[in-house]
C-alpha positions as CSV (number, residue, x, y, z in Angstrom):
1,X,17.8,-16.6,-6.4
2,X,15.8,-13.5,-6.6
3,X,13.6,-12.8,-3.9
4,X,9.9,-11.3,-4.8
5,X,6.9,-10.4,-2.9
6,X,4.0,-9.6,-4.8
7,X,1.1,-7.6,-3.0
8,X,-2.3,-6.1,-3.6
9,X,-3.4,-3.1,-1.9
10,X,-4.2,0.5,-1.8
11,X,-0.9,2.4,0.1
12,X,1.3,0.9,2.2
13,X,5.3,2.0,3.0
14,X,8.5,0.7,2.1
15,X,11.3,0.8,4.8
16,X,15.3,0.8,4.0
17,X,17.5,3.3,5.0
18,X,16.6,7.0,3.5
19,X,13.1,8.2,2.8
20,X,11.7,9.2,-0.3
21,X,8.3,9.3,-1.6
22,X,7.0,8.7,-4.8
23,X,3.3,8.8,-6.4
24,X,1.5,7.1,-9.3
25,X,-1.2,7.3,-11.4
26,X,-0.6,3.6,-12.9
27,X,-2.2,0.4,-11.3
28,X,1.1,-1.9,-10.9
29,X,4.2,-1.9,-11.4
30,X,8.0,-3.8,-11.1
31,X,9.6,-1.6,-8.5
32,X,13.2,-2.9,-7.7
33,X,13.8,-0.8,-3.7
34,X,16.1,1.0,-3.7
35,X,15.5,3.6,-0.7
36,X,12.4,4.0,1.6
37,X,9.0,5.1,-0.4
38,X,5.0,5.4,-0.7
39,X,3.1,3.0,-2.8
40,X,-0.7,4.0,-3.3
41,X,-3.5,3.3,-5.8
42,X,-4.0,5.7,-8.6
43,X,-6.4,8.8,-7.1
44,X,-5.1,8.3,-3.8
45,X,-6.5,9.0,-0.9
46,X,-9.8,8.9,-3.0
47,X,-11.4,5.2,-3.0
48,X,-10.4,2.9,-5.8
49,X,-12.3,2.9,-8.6
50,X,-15.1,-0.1,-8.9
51,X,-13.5,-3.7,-9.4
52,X,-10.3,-1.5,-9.7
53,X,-6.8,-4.5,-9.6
54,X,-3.4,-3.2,-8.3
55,X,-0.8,-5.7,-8.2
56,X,2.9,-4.6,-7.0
57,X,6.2,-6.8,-7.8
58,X,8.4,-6.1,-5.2
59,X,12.0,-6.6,-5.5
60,X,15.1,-5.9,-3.2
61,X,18.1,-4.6,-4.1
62,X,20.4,-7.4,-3.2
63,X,19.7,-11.1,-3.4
64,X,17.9,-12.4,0.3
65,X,17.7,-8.5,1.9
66,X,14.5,-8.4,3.7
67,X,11.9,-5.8,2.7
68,X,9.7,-4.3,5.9
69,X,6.3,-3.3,4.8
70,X,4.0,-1.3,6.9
71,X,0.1,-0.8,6.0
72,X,-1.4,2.8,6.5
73,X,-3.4,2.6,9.3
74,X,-6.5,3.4,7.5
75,X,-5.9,1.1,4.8
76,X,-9.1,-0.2,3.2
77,X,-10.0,-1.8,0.2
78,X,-13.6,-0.5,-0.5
79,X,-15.8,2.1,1.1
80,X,-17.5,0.9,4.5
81,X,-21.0,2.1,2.9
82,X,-20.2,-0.5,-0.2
83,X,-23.3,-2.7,-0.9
């Protein structure tokens, strides 16, 4: 069985074994890991657009490997001043 994680969110990292970093101007994606990378929102590290909808599928390169995700520190979804 395939493990998949599927996530919403604005950057976050990928950890494995070698870094590499990639950017994207597309909102989701099927990314199968193969080394360490950058996920982030299209414009980042401007704010997401209005009622803007990322979702990531996730998958590792072998069948049950465990994927270690780590949130940027500043990770937020919308602007503090949002009303």
């Amino acid at each position: 069985m395939e493990r998949r994680l599927l996530l919403f969110g604005a950057a976050l990292t990928l950890a494995l074994a070698q870094a590499s970093a990639f950017r994207n101007d597309k909102c989701g994606n099927t990314i199968k890991i193969e080394n360490p990378g950058y996920l982030t929102s299209p414009g980042y590290p401007h704010s997401y657009h209005p009622s803007e909808k990322c979702e990531w599928l996730i998958q590792a390169p072998e069948p049950y490997q465990r994927i270690m995700i780590n949130f940027n520190p500043h990770f937020d979804l919308e602007d503090r001043d949002c009303k």
